[in-house]
VOGU-3710 file (C-alpha; in Angstrom, 3 decimals, decimal comma):
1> xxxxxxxxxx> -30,377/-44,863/16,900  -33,883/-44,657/15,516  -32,942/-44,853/12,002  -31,340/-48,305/12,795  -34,536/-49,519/14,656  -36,414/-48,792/11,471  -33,476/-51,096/9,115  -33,578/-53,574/11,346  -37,906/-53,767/11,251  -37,156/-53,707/7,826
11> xxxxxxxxxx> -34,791/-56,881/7,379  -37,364/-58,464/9,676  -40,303/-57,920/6,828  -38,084/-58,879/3,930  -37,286/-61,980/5,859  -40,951/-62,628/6,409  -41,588/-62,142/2,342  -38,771/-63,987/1,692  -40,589/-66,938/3,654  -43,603/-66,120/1,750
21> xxxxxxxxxx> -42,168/-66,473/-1,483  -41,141/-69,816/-0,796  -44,141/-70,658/0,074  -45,406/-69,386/-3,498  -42,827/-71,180/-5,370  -44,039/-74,608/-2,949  -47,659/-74,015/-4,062  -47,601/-72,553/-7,563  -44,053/-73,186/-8,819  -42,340/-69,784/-8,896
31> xxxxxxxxxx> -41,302/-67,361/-6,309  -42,162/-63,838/-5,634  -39,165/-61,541/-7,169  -37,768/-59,570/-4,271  -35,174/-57,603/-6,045  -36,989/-54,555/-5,704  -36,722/-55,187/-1,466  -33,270/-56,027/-1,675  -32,499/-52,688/-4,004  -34,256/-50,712/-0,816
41> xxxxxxxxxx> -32,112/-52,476/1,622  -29,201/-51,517/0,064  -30,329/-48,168/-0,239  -31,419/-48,047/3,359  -27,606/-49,291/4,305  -26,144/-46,299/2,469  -28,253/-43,830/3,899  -27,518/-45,512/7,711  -23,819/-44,960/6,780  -23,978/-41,662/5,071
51> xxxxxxxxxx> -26,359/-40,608/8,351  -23,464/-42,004/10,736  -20,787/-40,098/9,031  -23,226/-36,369/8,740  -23,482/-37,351/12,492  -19,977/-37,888/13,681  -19,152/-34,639/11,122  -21,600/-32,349/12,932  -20,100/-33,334/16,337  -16,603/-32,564/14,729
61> xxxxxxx> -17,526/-29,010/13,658  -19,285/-28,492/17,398  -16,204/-29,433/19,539  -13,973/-27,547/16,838  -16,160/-24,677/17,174  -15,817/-24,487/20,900  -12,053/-24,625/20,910
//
């Protein structure tokens, strides 16, 4: 599913600036907030599972409507 491909590039680059902010907090002494990324994943994990159930729905209605 594409739109999984795309949350799991995602995860990838938050786990890179994750890394990167503890590199921040090593060399200056405080980290890079990331609760803005983390607010996006979860959003991105909602729409994934409201995408999977509008999928499953639509092939519901399909096979009904060919009964």
């Amino acid at each position: 599913m594409f739109f999984s491909q795309l949350r799991d590039k995602f995860v990838k680059i938050r786990s890179k600036l994750s890394e990167l902010s503890n590199c921040q907090a090593i060399i200056l002494g405080n980290q890079y907030d990331l609760q803005y990324v983390t607010d996006i994943l979860h959003a991105i994990d909602r729409r994934l599972e409201l995408w999977k159930y509008c999928d499953v729905s639509s092939h519901t209605i399909q096979e009904w409507l060919q009964t």
